[in-house]
N, C-alpha and C positions, 0 to 999 in steps of 0.2 A: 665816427666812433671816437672823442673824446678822451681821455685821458685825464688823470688829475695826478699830480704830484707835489711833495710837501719837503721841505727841508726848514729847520729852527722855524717855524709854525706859519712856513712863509707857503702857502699852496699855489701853484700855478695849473693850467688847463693847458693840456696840450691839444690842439683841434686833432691833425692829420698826422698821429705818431706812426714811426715807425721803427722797427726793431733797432738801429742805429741811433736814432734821435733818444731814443728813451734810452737805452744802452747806456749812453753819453752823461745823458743828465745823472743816470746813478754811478757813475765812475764821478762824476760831479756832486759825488754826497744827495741826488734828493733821493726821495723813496713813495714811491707807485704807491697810491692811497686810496686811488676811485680807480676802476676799468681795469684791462687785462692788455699785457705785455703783447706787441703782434712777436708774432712769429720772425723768425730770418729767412730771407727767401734763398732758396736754393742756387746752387752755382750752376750756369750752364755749363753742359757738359758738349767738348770739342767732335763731333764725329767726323770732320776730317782733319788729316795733321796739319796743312797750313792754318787751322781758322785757330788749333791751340795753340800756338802763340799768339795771335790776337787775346786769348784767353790770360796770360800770365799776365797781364798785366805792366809795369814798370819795376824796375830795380829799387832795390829799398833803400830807400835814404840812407847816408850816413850817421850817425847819430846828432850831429850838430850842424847838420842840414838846416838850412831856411823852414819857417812853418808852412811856407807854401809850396816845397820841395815835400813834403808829410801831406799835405792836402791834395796836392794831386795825386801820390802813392796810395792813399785813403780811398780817394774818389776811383783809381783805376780797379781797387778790392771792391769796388761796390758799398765803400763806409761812405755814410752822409756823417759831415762835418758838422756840429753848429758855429755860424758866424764869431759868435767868440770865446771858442777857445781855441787856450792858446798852443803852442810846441808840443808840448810836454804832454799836452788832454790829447791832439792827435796822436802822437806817439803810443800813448796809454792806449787809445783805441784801438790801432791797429793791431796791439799786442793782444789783447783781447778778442780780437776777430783771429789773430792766429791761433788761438786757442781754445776756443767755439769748435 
């Protein structure tokens, strides 16, 4: 299921989007122009208390954290990153998925 997106008349095709990948791109100015946003997949939920801490995740960066101190924080919420972007787009994301 494909994907198409366009920013200043520039369109790209996204093969294998997912709610994060496309999230990304429109925090990155493009705008969804063919096909339909997937969904966010659901957080699993702990039914014993040891396995919810495996659940949380890692401690949130500092603000002026390394980008790969943010990427792995990213990755442990379940954000796919794109390759390049930078600090400040992970940051953005995350803020975003806190807010979802």
């Amino acid at each position: 299921m494909a994907l198409k997106v366009e920013q200043n008349g520039v369109t790209l095709t996204v093969e294998k989007p997912t709610h994060s990948s496309v999230s990304a791109l429109e925090h990155l100015g493009w705008e969804v122009v063919e096909g339909t946003k997937p969904e966010p997949h659901s957080a699993p939920v702990a039914e014993d208390p040891k396995d919810l801490e495996k659940l949380k995740g890692l401690a949130i960066p500092g603000g002026n954290a390394s980008r790969e101190a943010w990427v792995e924080y990213a990755a442990s919420l379940g954000i796919e990153v794109p390759e390049d972007a930078k600090r400040d787009d992970v940051k953005a994301l995350v803020e975003q998925h806190d807010n979802d």
